[in-house]
C-alpha positions as CSV (number, residue, x, y, z in Angstrom):
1,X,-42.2,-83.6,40.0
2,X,-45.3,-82.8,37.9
3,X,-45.4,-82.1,34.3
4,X,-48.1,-79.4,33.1
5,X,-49.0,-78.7,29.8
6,X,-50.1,-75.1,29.3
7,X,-50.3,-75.3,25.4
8,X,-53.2,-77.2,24.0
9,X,-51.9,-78.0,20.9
10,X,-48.8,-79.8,23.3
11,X,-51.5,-81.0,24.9
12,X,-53.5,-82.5,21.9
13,X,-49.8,-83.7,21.0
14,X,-50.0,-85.9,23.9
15,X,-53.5,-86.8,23.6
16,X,-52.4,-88.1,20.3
17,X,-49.1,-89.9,21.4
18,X,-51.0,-91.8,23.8
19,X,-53.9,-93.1,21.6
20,X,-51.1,-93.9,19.0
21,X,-48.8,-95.6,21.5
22,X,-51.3,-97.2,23.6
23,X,-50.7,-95.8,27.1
24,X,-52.6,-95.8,29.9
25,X,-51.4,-91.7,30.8
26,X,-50.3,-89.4,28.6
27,X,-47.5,-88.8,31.1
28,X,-46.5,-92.2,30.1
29,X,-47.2,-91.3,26.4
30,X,-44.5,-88.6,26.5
31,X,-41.9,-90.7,28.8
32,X,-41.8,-93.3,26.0
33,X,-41.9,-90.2,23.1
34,X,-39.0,-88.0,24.8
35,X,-37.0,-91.3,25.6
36,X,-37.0,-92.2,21.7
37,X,-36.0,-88.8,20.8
38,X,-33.4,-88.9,23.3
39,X,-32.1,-92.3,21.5
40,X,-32.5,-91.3,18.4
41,X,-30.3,-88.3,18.9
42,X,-27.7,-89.8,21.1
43,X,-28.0,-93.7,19.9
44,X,-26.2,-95.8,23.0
45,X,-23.3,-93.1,23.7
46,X,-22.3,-92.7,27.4
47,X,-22.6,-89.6,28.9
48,X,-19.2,-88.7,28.6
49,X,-19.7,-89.5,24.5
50,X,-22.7,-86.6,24.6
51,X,-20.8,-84.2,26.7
52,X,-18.3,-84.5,24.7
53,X,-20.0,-83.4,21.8
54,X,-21.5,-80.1,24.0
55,X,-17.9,-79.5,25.0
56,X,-16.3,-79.3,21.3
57,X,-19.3,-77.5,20.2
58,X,-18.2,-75.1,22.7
59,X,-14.7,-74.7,22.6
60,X,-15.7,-73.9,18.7
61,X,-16.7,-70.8,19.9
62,X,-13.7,-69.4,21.1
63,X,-12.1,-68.2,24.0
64,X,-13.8,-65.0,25.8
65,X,-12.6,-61.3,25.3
66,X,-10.4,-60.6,28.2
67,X,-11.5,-56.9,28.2
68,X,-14.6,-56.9,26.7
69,X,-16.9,-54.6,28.8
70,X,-20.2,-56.5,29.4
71,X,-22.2,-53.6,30.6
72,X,-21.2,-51.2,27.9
73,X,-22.3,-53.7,24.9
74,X,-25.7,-54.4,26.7
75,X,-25.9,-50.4,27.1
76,X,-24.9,-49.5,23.7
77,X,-27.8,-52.6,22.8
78,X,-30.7,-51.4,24.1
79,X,-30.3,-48.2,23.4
80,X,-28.7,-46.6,26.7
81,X,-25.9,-44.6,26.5
């Protein structure tokens, strides 16, 4: 699947990365950038480790409002009554 970059300050971003890391692409550039940030937030934890962490994150929010009314807090939110 391709990547395009729409942004050109992304795009200088990569430019950069690839001069600085000495790639051939700048698809390459940001393969080796993304998997070091990837490492660097989840250093060699399994996946079950890292969902983990999404999971407790989430139960931190609480369970959901049985009869809280969706439609009327979006309504009452943007104005509509």
């Amino acid at each position: 699947m391709p990547l395009y970059v729409r942004d050109e300050s992304v795009n200088d971003l990569a430019s950069e990365a690839q001069r600085v890391l000495k790639t051939k692409t700048k698809t390459e550039a940001i393969r080796i950038a993304l998997e070091r940030v990837v490492q660097k937030e989840f250093p060699t934890q399994t996946l079950q480790e890292r969902m983990k962490v999404f999971q407790d994150r989430f139960r931190e929010l609480g369970e959901p409002l049985e009869d809280f009314d969706q439609k009327a807090y979006l309504d009452e939110m943007w104005g509509d009554e």
